[in-house]
N, C-alpha and C positions, 0 to 999 in steps of 0.2 A: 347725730341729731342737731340740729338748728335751731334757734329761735325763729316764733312767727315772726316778718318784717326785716330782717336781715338773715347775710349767712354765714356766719359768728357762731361757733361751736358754744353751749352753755360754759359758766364759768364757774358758775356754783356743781358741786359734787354733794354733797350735803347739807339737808336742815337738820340743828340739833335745838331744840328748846331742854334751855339748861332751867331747872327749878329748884331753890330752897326748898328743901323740906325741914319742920324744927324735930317731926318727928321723924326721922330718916329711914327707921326699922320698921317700922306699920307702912310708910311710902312704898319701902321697896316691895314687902309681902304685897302690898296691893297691885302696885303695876306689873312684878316680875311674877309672881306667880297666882295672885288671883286672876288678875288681864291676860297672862300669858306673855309677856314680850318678855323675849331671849335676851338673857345676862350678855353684851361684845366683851364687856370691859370693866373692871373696877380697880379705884386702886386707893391707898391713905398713903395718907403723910403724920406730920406731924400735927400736937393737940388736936388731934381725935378726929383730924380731916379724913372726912369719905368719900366717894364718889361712885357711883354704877353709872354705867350707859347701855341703854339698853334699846335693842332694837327694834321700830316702832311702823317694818316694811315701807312701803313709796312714803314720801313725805310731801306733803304740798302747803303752799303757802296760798291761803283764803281769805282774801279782802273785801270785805261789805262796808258799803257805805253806811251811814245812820239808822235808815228804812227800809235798807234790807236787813240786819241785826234785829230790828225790830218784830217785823215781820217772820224771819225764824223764829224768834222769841212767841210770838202768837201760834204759830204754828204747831212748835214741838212742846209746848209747855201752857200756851192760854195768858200768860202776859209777862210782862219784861223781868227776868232773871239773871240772865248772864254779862258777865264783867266785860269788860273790853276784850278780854282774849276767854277763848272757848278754847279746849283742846277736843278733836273729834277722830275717833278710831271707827276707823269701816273694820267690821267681823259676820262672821256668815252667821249667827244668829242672834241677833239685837235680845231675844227676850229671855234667854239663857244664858249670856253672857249681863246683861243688867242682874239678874236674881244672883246670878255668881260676885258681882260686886256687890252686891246691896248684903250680901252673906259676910262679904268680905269688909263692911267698915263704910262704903258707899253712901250714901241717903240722897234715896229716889226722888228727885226733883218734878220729872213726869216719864207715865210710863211709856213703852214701845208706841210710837206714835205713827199711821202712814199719813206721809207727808204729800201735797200736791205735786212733788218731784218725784215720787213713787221709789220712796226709802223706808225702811222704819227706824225712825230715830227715837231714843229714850236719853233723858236728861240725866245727870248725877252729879254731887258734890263729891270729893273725893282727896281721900290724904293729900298735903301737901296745898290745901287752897285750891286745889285744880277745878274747875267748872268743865264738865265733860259730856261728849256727846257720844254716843256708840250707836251707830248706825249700818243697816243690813240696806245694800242698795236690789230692791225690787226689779228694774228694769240693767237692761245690758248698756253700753254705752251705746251703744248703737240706736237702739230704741227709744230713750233720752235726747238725743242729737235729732231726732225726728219731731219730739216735742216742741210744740207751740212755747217761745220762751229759753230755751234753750237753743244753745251756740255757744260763740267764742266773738271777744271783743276784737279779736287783730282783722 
């Protein structure tokens, strides 16, 4: 695989967004087994150092400008909520997977929402400071790529 614009093998292998949690035992109950995302790795060290990594499938990095943030923000929730970083999990069912976190310690920011990009995306606070998005995508890529509005910048 190539980057768009040249033909330069990627050089990056993995995104890992690493998180403080203060509560680290309610974090992990929430992402590893309320979320579901698969334990790779954990390990401690010394004064009571922990770590889990845990697997989180494709990873992508999502840059919006001001007015797009904004504007999801209107979209998925009715007015401005989320911090500078969003964390968003695509899952096959947005509204069973929100009631499974909101059971789990979650607080539902807004619910399953269809989006004009034809997703449903529902809002949640979430152990660890995290602002989250969990969204069930409606249309195929392909169908999407057909869409007024959608593309690629290169």
């Amino acid at each position: 695989m190539t980057t768009p614009g040249n033909n330069q093998p990627p050089t990056v292998r993995q995104l890992r967004l690493v998180v403080e949690a203060d509560d680290y035992d309610a974090a992990v109950a929430f992402f590893r087994d309320a979320l579901g995302l698969p334990e790779q790795a954990a390990y401690s060290g010394g004064d009571g150092a922990r770590v889990v990594i845990l697997e989180a499938g494709r990873a992508t990095l999502e840059l919006a400008n001001p007015a797009q943030k904004r504007m999801i923000d209107e979209v998925e929730v009715g007015r401005q909520v989320a911090p500078c970083l969003r964390v968003a999990f695509e899952v096959d069912d947005s509204r069973a997977v929100t009631e499974r976190l909101v059971a789990a310690g979650a607080t539902e920011v807004a619910p399953p929402t269809v989006t004009p990009w034809q997703s449903l995306n529902a809002r949640l606070d979430a152990p660890a400071g995290l602002h989250l998005t969990v969204f069930q995508e409606l249309r195929t890529p392909e169908e999407r790529a057909a869409t007024d509005g959608f593309g690629t910048d290169a």
